[in-house]
Backbone bond lengths (Angstrom), bond angles and torsions (degrees), N, CA, C in turn:
res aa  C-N    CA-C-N  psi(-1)  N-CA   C-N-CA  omega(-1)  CA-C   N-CA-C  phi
1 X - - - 1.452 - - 1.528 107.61 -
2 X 1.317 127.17 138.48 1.054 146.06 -152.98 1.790 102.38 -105.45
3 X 1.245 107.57 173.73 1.765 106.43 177.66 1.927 103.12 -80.48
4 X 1.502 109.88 -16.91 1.377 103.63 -178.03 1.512 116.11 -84.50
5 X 1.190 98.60 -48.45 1.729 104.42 159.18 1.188 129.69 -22.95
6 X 1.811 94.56 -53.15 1.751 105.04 -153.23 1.300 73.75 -85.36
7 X 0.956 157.59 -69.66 1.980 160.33 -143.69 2.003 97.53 -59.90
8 X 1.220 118.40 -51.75 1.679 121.08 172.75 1.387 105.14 -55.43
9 X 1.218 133.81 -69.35 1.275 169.97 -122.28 2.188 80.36 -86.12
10 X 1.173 91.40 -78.65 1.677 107.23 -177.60 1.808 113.23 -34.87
11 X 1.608 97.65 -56.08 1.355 124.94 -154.90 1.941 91.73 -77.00
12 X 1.274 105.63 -18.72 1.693 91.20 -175.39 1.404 105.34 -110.62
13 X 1.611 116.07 14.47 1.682 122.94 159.57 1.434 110.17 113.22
14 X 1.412 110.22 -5.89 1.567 109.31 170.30 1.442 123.82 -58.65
15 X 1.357 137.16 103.21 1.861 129.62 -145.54 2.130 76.74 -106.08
16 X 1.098 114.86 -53.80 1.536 116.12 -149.65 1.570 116.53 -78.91
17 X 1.237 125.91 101.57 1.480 146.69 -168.72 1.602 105.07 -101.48
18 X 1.169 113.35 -14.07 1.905 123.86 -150.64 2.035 91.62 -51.14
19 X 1.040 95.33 122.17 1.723 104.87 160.84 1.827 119.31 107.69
20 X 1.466 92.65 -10.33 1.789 121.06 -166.93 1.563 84.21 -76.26
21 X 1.866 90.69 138.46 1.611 111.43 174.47 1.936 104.83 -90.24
22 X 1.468 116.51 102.20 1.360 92.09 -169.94 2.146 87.23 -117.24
23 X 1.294 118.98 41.28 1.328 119.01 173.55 1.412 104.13 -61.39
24 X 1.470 101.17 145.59 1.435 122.42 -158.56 1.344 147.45 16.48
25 X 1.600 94.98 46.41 1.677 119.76 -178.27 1.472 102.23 -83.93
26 X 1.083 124.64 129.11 1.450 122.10 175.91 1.777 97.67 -72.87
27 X 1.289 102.68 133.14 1.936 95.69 -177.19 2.033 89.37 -142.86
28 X 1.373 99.65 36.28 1.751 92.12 175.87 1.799 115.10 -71.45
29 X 0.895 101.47 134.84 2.127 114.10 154.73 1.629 73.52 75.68
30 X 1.603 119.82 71.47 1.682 106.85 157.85 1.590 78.54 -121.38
31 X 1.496 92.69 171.41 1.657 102.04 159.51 1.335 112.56 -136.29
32 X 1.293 97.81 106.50 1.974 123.41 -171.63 1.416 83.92 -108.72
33 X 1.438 116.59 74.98 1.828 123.33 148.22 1.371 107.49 -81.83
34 X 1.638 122.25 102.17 1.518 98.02 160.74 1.609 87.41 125.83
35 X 1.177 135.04 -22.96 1.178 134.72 -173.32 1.638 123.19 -83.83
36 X 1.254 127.82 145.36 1.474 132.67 -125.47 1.778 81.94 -134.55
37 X 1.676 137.38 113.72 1.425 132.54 178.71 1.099 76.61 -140.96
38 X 1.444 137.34 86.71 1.675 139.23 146.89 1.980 111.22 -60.31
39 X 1.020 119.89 102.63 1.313 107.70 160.81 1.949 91.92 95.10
40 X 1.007 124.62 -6.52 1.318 134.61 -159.45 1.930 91.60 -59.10
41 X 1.069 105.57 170.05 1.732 120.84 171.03 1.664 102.19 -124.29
42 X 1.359 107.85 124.70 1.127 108.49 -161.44 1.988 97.03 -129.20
43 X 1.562 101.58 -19.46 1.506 117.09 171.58 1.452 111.20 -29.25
44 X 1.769 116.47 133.02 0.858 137.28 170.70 1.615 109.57 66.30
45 X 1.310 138.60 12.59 1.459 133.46 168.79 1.085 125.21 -90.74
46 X 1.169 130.36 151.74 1.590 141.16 -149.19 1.886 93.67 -114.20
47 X 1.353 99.30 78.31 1.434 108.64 -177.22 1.973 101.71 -98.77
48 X 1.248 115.32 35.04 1.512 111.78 166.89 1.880 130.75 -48.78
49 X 0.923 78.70 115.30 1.556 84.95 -178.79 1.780 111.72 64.62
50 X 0.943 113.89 37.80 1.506 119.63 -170.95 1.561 100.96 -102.56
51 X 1.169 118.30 131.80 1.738 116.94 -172.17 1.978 103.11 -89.37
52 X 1.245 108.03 169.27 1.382 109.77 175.95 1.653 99.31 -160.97
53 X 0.893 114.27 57.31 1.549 119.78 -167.75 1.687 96.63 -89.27
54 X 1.229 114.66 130.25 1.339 119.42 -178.19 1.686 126.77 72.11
55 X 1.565 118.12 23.93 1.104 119.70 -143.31 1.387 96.80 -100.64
56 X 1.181 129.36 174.36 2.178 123.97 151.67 1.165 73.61 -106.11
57 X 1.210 99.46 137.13 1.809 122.58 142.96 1.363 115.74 -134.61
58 X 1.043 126.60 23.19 1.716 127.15 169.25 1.546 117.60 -41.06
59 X 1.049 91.54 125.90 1.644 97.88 -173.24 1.403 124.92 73.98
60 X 1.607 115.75 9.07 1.035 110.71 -159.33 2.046 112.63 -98.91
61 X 1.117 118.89 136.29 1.622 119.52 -144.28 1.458 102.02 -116.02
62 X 1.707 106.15 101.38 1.162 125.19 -165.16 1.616 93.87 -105.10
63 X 0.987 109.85 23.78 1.869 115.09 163.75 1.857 112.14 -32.58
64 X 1.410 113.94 120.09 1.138 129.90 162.85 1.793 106.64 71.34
65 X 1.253 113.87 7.63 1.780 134.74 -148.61 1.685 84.26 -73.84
66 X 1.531 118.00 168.09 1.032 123.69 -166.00 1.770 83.18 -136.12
67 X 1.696 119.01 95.08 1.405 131.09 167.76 0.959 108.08 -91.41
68 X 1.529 153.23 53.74 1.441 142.70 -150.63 1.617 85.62 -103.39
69 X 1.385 128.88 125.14 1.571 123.46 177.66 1.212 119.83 64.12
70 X 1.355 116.22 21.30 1.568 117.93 -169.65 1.488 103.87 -80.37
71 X 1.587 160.32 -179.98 1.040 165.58 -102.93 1.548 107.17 147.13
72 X 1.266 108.58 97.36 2.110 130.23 162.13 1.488 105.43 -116.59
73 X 1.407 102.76 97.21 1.663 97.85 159.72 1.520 107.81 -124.32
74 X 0.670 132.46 139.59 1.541 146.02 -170.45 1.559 127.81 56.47
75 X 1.583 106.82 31.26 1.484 116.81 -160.30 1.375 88.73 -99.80
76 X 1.247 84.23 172.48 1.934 104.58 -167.69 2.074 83.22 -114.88
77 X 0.812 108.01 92.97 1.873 113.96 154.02 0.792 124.85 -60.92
78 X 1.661 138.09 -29.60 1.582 127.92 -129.37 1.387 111.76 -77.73
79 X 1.324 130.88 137.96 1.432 140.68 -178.73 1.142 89.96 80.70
80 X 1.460 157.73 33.05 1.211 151.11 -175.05 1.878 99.26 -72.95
81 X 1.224 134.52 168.35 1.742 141.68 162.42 1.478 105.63 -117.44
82 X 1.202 110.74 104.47 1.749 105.64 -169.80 1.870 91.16 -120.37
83 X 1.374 117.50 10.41 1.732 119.39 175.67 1.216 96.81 -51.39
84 X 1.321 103.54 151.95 1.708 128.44 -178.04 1.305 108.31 47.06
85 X 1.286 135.95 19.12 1.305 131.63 -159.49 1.840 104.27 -94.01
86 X 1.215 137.70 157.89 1.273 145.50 148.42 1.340 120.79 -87.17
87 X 1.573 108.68 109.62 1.201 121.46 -172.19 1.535 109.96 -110.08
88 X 1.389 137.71 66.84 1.440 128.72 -136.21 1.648 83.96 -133.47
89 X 1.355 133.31 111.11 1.226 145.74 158.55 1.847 92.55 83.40
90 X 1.110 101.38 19.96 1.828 95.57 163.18 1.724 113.86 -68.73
91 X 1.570 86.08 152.66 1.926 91.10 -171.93 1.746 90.91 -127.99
92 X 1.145 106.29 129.01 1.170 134.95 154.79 1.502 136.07 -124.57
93 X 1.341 98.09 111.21 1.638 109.04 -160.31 2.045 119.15 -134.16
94 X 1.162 96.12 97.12 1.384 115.74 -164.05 1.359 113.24 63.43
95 X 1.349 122.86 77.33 1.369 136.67 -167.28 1.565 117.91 -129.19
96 X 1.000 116.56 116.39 2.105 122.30 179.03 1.432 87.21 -61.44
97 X 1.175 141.77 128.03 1.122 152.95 149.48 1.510 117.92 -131.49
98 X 1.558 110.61 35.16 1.118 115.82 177.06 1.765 128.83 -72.38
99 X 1.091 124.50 127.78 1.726 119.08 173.59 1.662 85.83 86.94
100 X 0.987 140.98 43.41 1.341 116.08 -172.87 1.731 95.04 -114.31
101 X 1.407 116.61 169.76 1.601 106.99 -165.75 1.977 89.32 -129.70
102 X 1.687 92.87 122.10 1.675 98.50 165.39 1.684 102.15 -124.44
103 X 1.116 112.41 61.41 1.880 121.94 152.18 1.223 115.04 -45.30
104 X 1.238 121.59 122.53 1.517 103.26 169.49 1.671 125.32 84.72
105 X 1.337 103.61 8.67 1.848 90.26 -162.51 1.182 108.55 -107.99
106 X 1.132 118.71 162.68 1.776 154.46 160.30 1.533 102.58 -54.82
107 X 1.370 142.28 70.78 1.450 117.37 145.82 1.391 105.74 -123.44
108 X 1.476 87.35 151.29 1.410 121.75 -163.45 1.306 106.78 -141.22
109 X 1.351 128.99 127.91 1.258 111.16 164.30 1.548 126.73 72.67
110 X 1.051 114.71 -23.17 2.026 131.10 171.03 1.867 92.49 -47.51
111 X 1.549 64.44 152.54 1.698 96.09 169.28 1.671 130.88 -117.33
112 X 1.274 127.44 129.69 1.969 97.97 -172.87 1.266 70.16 -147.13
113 X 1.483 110.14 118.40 1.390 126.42 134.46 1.314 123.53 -101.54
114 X 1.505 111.67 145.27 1.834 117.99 154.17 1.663 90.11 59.50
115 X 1.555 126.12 32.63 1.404 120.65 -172.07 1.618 89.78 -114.07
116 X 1.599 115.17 159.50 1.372 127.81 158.04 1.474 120.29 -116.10
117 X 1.264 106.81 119.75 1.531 135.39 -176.22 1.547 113.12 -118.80
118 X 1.502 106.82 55.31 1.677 116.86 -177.49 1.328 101.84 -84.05
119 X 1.693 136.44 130.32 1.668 113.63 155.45 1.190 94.77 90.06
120 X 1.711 123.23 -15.47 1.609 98.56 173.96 1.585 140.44 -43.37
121 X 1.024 140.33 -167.16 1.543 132.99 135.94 1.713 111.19 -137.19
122 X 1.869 92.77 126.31 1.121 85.57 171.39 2.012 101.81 -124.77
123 X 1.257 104.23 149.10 1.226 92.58 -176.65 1.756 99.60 -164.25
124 X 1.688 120.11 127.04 1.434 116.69 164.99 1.716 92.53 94.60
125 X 1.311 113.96 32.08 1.591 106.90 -166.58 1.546 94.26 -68.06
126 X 1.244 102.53 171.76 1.804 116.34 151.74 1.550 116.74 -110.15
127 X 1.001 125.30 50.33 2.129 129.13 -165.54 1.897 84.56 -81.50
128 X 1.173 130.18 -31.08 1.408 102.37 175.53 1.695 98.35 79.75
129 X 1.693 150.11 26.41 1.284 130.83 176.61 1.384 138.24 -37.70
130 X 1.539 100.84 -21.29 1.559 101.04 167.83 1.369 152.96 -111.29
131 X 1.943 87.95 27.60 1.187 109.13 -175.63 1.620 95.46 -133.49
132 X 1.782 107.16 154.35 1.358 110.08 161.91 1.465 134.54 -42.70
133 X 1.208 112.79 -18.91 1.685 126.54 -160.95 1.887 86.95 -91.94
134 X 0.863 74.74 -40.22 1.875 77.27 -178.71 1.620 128.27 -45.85
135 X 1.669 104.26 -24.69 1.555 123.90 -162.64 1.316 94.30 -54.99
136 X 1.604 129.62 118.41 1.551 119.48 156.62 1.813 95.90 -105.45
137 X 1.574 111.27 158.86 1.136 107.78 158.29 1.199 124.91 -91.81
138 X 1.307 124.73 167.78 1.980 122.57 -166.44 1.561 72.93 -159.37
139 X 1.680 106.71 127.85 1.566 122.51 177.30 1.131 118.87 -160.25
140 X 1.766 121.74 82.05 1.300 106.79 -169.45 1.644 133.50 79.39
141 X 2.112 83.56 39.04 2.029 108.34 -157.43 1.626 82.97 -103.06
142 X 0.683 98.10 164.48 1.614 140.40 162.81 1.749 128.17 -136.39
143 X 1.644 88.33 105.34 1.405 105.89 -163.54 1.690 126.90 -98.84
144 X 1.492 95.45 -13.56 1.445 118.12 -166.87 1.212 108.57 -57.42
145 X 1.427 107.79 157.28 1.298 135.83 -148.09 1.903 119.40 18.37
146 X 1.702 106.55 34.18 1.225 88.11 170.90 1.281 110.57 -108.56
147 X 1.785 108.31 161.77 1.737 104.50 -175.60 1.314 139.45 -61.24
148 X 1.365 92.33 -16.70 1.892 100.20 173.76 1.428 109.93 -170.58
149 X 1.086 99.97 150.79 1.784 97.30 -174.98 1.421 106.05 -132.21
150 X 1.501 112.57 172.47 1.288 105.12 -159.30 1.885 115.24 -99.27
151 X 0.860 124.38 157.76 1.261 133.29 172.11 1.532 105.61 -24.33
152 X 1.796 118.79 100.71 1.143 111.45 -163.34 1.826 92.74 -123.35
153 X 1.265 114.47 139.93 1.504 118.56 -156.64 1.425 107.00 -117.60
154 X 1.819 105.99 -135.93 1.495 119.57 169.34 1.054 115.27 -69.69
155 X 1.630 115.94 -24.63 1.910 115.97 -164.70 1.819 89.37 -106.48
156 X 1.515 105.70 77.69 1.478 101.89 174.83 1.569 90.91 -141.72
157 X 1.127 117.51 149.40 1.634 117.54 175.65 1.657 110.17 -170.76
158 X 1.327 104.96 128.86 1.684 114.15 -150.54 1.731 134.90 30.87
159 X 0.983 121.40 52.60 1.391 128.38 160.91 1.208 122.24 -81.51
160 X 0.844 102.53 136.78 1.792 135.53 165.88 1.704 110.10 -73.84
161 X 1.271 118.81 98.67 1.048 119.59 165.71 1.617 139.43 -71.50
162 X 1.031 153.87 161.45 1.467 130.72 173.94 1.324 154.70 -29.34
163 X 1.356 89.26 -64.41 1.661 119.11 140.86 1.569 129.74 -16.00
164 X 1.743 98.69 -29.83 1.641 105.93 -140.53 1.534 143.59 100.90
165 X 1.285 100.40 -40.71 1.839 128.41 179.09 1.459 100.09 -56.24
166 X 1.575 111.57 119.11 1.575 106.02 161.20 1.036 111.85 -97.96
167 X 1.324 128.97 158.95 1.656 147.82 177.19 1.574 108.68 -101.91
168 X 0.787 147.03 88.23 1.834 149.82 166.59 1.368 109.18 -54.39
169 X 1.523 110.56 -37.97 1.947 108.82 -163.97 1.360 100.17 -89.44
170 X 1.234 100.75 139.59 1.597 115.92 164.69 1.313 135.07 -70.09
171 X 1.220 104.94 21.23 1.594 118.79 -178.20 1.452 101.34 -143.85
172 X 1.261 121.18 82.09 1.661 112.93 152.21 1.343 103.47 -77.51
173 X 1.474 88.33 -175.00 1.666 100.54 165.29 1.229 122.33 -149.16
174 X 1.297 105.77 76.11 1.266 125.38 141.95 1.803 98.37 98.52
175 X 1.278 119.69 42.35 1.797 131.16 178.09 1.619 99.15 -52.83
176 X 1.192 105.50 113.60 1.355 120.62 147.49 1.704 130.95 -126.87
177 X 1.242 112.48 157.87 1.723 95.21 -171.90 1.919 90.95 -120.70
């Protein structure tokens, strides 16, 4: 299925994609609010600035995917594959993103509010801590029991760290495990 397909296909009420191979479909600036890719392959697509507000995507494997400005607010992530992925001005806003795997990734600049990141794995990030470009926000995360988290700074405010330990102040400095 092609980016025109999936855009017809969408636009005449079809929500459920779950299992569809759509690797390296360019699918940038769509708006899939509401749309259901369970298990979907999402690897290697140029999903820029493409919204997903309200979506299931469980399991769904955004391997090496190009999210630059992409939009998750109320999506279900969990078990999501976001390795090698570019996460650069991504918004995540009250999102299950639990167990989900970011090996390897590009964020820069992302946002996660009111999101859950329990069981994640993060490991080999690129967050960049000692530069401005680096700033991600952390607002109301939940981090517990995952193996590593990413370079979490000034733009951090109530997280839950691994451990358990929450942070209230908006100024850590610079928690890594």
């Amino acid at each position: 299925m092609d980016r025109n397909e999936l855009r017809e296909s969408f636009r005449s009420g079809e929500r459920d994609f779950s299992g569809i191979d759509f690797s390296g479909v360019r699918l940038a600036s769509l708006d899939l609010n509401g749309i259901i890719l369970v298990g979907a392959n999402l690897s290697r697509c140029r999903l820029v600035d493409t919204m997903f507000d309200n979506a299931n995507l469980e399991g769904c494997c955004f391997q090496a995917a190009n999210l630059d400005g992409a939009r998750f607010q109320n999506a279900n992530l969990r078990r999501a594959n976001f390795n090698s992925s570019i996460l650069v001005r991504t918004y995540f806003y009250q999102c299950n993103a639990d167990e989900a795997s970011f090996r390897n990734t590009d964020i820069r600049m992302a946002s996660f509010q009111e999101t859950s990141l329990r069981k994640t794995y993060w490991a080999d990030i690129a967050d960049e801590p000692d530069s401005d470009e680096g700033d991600n926000q952390f607002t109301d995360v939940d981090f517990t029991e995952s193996e590593y988290i990413p370079y979490i700074d000034d733009y951090a405010v109530r997280v839950i760290l691994p451990n358990g330990e929450i942070y209230t102040t908006p100024r850590l400095e610079g928690w890594n495990l």
